[in-house]
C-alpha angles and dihedrals in degrees: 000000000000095000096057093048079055091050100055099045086058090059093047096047091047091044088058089053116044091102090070094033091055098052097043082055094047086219101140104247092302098109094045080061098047085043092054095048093048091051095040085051089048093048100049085047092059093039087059092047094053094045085048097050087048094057097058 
């Protein structure tokens, strides 16, 4: 249980942050959007997970 909730601190914190990331990176905006969508994917997943762990 301990490994998702660190999971999903990491996607909030570097969704946070693609701004910066993306400008350290001088990528134009495209990894700020790789880096959202990968958040947003790593945080419905632990959502389901904990929706899925609460029904049983």
């Amino acid at each position: 249980m301990e490994i998702m909730w660190i999971f999903l601190i990491l996607a909030i914190v570097c969704a946070l942050f693609s701004d910066k990331i993306d400008a350290a990176f001088k990528a134009d905006q495209k990894l700020k959007r790789i880096i959202l969508i990968f958040s947003g994917g790593i945080l419905l997943v632990c959502m389901i997970a904990v929706i899925a762990r609460n029904l049983n």
